[in-house]
C-alpha positions as CSV (number, residue, x, y, z in Angstrom):
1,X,-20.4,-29.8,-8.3
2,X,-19.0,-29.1,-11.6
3,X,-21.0,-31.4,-14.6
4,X,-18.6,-32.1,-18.1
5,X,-20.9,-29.4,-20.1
6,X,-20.3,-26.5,-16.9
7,X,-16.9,-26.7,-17.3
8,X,-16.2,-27.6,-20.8
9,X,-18.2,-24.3,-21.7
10,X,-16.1,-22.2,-19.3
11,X,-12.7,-23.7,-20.3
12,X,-13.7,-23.1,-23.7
13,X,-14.6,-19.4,-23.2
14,X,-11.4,-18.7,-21.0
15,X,-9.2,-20.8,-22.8
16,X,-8.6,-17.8,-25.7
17,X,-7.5,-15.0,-22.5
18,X,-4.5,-17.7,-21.3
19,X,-2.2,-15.9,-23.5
20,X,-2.7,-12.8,-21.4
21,X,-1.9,-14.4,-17.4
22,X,-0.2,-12.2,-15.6
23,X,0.4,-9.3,-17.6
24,X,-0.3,-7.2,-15.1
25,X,2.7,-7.6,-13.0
26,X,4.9,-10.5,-15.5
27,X,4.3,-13.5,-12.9
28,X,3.1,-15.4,-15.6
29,X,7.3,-14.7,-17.6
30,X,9.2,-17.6,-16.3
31,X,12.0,-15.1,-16.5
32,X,10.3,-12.6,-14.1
33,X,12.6,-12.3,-10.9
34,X,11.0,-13.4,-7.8
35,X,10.0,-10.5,-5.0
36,X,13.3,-9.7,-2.3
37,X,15.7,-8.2,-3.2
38,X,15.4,-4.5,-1.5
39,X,12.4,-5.5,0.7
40,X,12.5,-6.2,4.0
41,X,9.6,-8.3,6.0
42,X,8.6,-7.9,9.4
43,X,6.5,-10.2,11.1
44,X,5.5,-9.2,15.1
45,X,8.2,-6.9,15.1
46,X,10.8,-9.5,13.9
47,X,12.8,-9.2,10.9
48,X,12.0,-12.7,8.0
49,X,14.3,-14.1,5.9
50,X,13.1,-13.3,2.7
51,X,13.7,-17.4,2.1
52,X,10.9,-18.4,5.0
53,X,8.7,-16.1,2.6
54,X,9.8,-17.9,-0.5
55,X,8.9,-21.2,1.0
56,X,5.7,-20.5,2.3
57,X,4.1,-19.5,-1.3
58,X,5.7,-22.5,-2.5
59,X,4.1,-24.9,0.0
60,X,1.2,-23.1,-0.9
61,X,1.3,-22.7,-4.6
62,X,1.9,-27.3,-4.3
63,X,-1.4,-27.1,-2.0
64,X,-3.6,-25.1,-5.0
65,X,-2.3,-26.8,-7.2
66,X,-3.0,-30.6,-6.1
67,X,-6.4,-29.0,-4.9
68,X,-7.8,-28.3,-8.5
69,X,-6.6,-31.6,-9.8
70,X,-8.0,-33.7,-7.1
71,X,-11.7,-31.6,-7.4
72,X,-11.4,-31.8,-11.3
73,X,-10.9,-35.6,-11.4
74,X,-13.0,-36.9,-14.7
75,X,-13.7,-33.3,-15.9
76,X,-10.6,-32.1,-17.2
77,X,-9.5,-31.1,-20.6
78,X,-6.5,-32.3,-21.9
79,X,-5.3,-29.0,-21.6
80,X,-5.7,-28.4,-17.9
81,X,-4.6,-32.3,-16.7
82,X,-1.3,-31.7,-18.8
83,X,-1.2,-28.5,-17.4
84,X,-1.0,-29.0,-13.8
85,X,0.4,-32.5,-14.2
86,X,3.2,-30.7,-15.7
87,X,3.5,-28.6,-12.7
88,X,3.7,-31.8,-10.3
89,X,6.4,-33.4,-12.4
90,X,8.2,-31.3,-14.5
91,X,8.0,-27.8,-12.9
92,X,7.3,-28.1,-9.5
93,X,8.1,-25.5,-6.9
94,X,11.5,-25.0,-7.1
95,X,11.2,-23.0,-10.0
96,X,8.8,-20.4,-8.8
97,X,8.2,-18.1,-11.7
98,X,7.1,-20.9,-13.8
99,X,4.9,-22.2,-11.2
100,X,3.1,-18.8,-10.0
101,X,2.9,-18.6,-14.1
102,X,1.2,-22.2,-14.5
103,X,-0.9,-21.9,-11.4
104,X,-2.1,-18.7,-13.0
105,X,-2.9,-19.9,-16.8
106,X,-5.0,-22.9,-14.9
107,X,-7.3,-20.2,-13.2
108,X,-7.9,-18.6,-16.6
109,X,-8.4,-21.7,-18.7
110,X,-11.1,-22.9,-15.5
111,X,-12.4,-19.2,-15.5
112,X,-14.6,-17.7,-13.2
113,X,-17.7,-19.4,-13.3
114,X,-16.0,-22.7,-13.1
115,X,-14.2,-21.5,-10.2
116,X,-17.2,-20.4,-8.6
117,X,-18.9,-23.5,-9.2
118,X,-15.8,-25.5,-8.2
119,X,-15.6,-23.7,-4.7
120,X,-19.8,-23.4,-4.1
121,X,-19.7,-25.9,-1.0
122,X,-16.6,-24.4,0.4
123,X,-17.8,-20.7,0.3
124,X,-21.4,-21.9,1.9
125,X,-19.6,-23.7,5.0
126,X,-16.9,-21.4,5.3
127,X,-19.7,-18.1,5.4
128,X,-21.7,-20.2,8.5
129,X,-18.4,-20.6,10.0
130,X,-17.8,-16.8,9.6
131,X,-21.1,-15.7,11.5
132,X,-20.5,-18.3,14.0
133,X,-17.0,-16.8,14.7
134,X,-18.3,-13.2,14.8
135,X,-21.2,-14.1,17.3
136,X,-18.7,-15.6,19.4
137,X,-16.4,-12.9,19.4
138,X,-18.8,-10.6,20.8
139,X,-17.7,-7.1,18.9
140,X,-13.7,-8.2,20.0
141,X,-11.3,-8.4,16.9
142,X,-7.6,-9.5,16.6
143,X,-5.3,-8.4,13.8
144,X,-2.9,-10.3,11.6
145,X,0.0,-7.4,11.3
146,X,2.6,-7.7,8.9
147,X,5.2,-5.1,7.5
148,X,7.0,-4.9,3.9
149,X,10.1,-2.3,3.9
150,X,11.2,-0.8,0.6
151,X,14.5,0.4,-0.2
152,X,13.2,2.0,-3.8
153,X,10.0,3.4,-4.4
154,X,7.6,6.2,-2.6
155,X,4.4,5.3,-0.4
156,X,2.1,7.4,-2.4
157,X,3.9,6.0,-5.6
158,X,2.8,2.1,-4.6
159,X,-0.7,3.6,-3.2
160,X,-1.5,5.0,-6.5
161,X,-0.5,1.9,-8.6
162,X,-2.4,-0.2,-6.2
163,X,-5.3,1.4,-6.4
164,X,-5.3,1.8,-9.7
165,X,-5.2,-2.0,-10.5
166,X,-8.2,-2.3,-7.9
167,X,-10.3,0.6,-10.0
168,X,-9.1,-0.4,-13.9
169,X,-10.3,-4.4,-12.3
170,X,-6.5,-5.8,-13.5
171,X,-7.7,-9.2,-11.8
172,X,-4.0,-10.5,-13.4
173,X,-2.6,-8.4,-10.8
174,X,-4.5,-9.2,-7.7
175,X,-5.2,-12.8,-8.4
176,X,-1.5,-13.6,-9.7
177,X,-0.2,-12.3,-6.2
178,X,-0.8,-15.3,-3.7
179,X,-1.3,-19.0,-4.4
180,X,-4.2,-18.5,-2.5
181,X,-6.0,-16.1,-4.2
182,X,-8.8,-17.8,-7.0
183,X,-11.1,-14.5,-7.7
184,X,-10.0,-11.0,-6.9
185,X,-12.5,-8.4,-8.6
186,X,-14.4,-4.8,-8.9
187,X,-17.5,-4.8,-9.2
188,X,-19.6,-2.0,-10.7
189,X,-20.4,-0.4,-7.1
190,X,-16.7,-0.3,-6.6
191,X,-16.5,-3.0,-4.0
192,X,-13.8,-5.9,-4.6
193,X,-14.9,-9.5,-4.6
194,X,-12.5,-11.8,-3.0
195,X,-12.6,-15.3,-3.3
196,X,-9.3,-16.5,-1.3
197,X,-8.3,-18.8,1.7
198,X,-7.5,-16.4,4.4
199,X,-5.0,-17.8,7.0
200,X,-5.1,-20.9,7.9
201,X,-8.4,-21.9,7.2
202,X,-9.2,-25.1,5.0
203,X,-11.9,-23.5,3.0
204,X,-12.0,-20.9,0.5
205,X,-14.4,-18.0,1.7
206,X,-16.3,-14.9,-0.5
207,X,-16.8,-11.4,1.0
208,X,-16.4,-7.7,-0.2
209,X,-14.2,-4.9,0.6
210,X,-15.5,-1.7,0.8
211,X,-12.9,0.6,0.6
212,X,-15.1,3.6,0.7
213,X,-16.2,2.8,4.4
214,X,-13.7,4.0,5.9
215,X,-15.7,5.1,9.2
216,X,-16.7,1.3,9.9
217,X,-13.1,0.5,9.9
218,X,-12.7,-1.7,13.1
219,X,-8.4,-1.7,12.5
220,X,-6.9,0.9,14.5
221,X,-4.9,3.9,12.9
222,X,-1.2,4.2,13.4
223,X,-0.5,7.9,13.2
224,X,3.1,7.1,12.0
225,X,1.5,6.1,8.5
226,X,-0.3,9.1,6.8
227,X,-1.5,7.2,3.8
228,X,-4.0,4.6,4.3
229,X,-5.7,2.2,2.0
230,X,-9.1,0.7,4.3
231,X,-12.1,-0.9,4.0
232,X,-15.1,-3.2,5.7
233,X,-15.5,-6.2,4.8
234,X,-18.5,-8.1,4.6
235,X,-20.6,-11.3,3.4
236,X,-23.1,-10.7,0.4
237,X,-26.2,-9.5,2.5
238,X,-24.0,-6.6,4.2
239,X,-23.2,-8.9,7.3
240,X,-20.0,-7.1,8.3
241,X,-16.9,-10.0,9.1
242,X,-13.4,-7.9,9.0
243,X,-11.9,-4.9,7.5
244,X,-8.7,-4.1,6.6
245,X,-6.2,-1.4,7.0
246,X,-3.5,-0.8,5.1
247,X,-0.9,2.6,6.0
248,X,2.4,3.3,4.3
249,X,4.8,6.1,4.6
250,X,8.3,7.2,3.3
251,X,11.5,6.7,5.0
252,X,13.9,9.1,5.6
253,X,16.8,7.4,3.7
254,X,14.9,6.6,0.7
255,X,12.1,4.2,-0.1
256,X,9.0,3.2,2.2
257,X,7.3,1.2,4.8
258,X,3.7,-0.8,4.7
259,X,2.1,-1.3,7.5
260,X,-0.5,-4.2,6.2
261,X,-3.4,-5.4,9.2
262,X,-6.2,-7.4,8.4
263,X,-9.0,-7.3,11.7
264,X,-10.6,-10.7,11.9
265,X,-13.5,-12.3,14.8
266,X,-11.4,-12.6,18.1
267,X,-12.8,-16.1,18.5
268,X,-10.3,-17.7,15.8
269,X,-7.6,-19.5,16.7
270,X,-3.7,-17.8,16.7
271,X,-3.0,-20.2,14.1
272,X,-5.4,-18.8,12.0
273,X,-3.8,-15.2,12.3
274,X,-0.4,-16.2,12.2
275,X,-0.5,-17.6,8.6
276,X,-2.5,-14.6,7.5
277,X,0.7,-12.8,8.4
278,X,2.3,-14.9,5.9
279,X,0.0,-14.8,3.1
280,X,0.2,-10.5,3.7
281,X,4.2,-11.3,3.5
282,X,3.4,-12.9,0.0
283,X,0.8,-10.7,-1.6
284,X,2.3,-7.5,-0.5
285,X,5.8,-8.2,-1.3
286,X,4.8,-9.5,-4.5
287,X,2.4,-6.5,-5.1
288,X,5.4,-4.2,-4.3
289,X,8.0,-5.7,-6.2
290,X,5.6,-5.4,-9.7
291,X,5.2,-1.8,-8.7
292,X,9.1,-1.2,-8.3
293,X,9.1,-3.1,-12.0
C-alpha cells in the first residue's frame, strides 16, 4: 500500500520526465493519427474491423484509468487527480489520442516505484495463480494467435525497429502501446520486465521475456514466417509460465504479415485467451503503425 511520503517522492521525481510521454512513437500528440489505416487484423482466421479494435483499447484505456484513481484515493497530487479527472469528464475515450496521451503522462508522473508499489498485492496473487495454472496444465499450453497485415513497410524493417526499442529500453514505446501495459523494461541482462494485465485476467502480473532462449520456446514455428522474434517467459526465480513467438514475413504485393502467438498454461479459461488476442490486436497494430511513421 502506497503511504503520502512513497508517492509524493516518486511523483516528485517523475513529474520533471512528463514532458517527454510518448516520444517514442507520438501517442502522447493529441494530433497523432490513430493505428488502421493500411493494416488489416486477423483474429482465428477471421478478418476485424479495425473499429472492434478501436473500441476494445478504449474500454480498456476507461478501465486503467478509473483503476489508478480508485487505488490513489487520499494520495494524489493535485496534479494527477486533475489529470485523470480530466480524462473522465472532459477527454474521455472518444478522443483517443488524447486519452492514450493522458493515460501515458499519469504513469510517468506515478513513476515506477509507485507503480510497483501500487500493484504489489496484485503481482503476489496473480504469480500463485500462475504456478497453480501451470501445475494444472500438466506441460499442455494453448496460444492466443493474432495477425496484423501491412500494406507499407518490410518484415525485417518492423523487426529491426522493434528490437531496437526493446535493446535502447524506449519504455515510451512499449508502455504507450496498450492501456494495459504499466512497466515494460530491459534490464541489464537483456531480459524485458513486463508488468501488464494479460488477457482477461483481473490482476496485473510481473515476469520476464528472454528473448535469447529461443530453444525453450514452447510456441510452435510456422515455416511460412522466416523472421521470428521469441522468447521464455518466466516469474523472478526462473519458474518458466509462457513464451512467446512472434514471425513476420513480406508479401508478395508489397508490405508484410505478423504472425503474433503468445503460449499460456492450458488450464486457463478461453476467455482468458480470447482477449489476449485483442490486446496483441492493440499493441501490435499500434507498434506497427509508429514504425510505418
Amino acid at each position: 500500500m502506497l503511504t503520502r511520503r512513497s508517492f509524493i517522492a516518486s511523483a516528485a521525481g517523475a513529474a520533471a520526465a512528463a514532458v517527454s510521454v510518448g516520444t517514442g512513437i507520438a501517442f502522447a500528440d493529441p494530433a497523432a493519427p490513430i493505428a488502421g489505416p493500411g493494416l488489416r487484423t486477423f483474429i482465428n482466421g477471421t478478418a476485424v474491423d479495425h473499429a472492434k479494435i478501436v473500441e476494445w483499447e478504449r474500454r480498456r484505456l476507461s478501465v486503467v484509468a478509473a483503476r489508478l484513481r480508485k487505488d490513489y484515493v487520499g494520495l494524489l497530487t493535485g496534479e494527477l487527480d486533475s489529470l485523470l479527472a480530466r480524462f473522465e469528464t472532459v477527454v474521455g475515450v472518444n478522443d483517443l489520442a488524447a486519452a492514450r496521451a493522458t493515460l501515458a503522462q499519469a504513469r510517468v508522473v506515478i513513476g515506477p516505484d509507485g507503480l510497483r508499489e501500487l500493484l504489489a498485492g496484485e503481482l503476489v496473487a496473480s504469480e500463485a495463480a500462475a504456478r497453480t495454472a501451470i501445475a494444472a496444465s500438466g506441460g499442455r499450453w494453448q496460444y492466443a494467435i493474432t495477425e496484423i497485415a501491412s500494406d507499407r513497410g518490410t518484415a525485417q524493417g518492423f523487426l529491426d525497429w522493434f528490437d531496437r526499442a526493446r535493446v535502447n529500453d524506449d519504455r515510451a514505446v512499449w508502455t504507450d502501446a496498450c492501456p494495459d501495459h504499466y512497466i515494460i523494461a530491459t534490464l541489464p541482462d537483456g531480459r524485458q520486465e513486463v508488468i501488464e494485465v494479460t488477457g482477461g485476467a483481473m490482476l496485473a502480473s510481473q515476469f520476464f521475456v528472454d528473448y535469447t532462449d529461443t530453444a525453450g520456446v514452447m510456441v510452435p514455428a510456422d515455416p511460412a514466417y522466416p523472421l521470428t522474434a521469441a522468447g521464455v517467459a518466466s516469474l523472478t526465480d526462473g519458474f518458466v509460465i509462457g513464451g512467446v513467438r512472434h514471425q513476420f514475413r513480406d508479401e508478395p504485393g508489397g508490405g508484410f504479415r505478423s504472425q503474433l502467438k503468445v503460449a499460456f498454461p492450458a488450464s486457463l479459461l478461453g476467455l482468458y485467451i480470447a482477449e489476449h488476442q485483442w490486446h496483441l490486436g492493440v499493441e501490435f497494430g499500434n507498434w506497427i503503425a509508429a514504425y510505418l511513421r
